[in-house]
C-alpha positions in Angstrom: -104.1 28.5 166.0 -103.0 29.6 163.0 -100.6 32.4 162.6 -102.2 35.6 161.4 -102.0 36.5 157.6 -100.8 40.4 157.3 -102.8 42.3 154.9 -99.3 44.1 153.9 -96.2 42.7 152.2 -92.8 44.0 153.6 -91.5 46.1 152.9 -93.6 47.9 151.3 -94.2 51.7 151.1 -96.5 52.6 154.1 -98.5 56.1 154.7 -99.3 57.8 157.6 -101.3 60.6 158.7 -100.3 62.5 161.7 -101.7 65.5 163.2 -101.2 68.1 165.7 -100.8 71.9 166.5 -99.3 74.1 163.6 -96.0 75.4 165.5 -92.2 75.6 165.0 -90.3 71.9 164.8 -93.2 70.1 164.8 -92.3 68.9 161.2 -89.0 68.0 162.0 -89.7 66.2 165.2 -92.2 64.4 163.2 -89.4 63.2 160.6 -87.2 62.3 163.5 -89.4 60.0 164.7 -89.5 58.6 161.2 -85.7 58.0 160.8 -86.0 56.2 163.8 -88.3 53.4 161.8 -86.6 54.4 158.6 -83.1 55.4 158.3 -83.7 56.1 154.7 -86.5 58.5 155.2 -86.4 61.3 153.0 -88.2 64.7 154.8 -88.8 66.2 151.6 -91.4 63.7 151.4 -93.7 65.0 153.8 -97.1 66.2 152.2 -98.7 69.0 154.6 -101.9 70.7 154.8 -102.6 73.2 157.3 -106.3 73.5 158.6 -109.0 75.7 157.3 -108.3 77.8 160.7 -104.4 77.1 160.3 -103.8 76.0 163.8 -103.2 72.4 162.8 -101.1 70.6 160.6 -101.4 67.6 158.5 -98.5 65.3 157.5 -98.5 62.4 155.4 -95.2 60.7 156.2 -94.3 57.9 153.8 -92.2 54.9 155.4 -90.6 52.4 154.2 -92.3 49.6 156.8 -90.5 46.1 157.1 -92.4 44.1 159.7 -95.6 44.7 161.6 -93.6 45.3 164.8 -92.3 48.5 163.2 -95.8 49.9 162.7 -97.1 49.4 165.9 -94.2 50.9 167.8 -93.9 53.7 165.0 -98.0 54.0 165.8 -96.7 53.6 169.5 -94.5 56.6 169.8 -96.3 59.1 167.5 -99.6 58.7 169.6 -97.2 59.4 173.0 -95.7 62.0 170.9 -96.7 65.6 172.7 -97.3 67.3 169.5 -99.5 64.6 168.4 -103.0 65.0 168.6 -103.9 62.5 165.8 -102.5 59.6 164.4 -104.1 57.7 161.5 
């Protein structure tokens, strides 16, 4: 069987929406989680929109992703994450 193709070359520059509930530290927990992944992750980075009703937040969070095994277990622990409601 061969070996599947990835659609991404690494490393590339990878986005990522997450979502969740508008409340202190959720920003920064979210760009600790990315400096796990990414030691060179930069916060300032971090687009946000709040939600027509402002109780959520959405964050783009730009990566620098080296190997599908990063993603996944990046994917992996922001979906476990309990601020997270969405990940995309």
């Amino acid at each position: 069987m061969a070996e599947e193709k990835s659609l991404i070359e690494y490393p590339s520059q990878f986005p990522i929406k997450v979502m969740g509930a508008q409340v202190d530290g959720f920003v920064e927990a979210i760009a600790h989680v990315a400096r796990q992944f990414d030691p060179g992750f930069d916060a300032s980075t971090i687009e946000q929109r709040p939600s027509k009703g402002g109780n959520y937040l959405g964050l783009t969070i730009t990566i620098t992703a080296t190997s599908r095994e990063q993603l996944d277990e990046l994917y992996r622990t922001l979906t476990t994450h309990p601020m997270v409601k969405v990940v995309l």
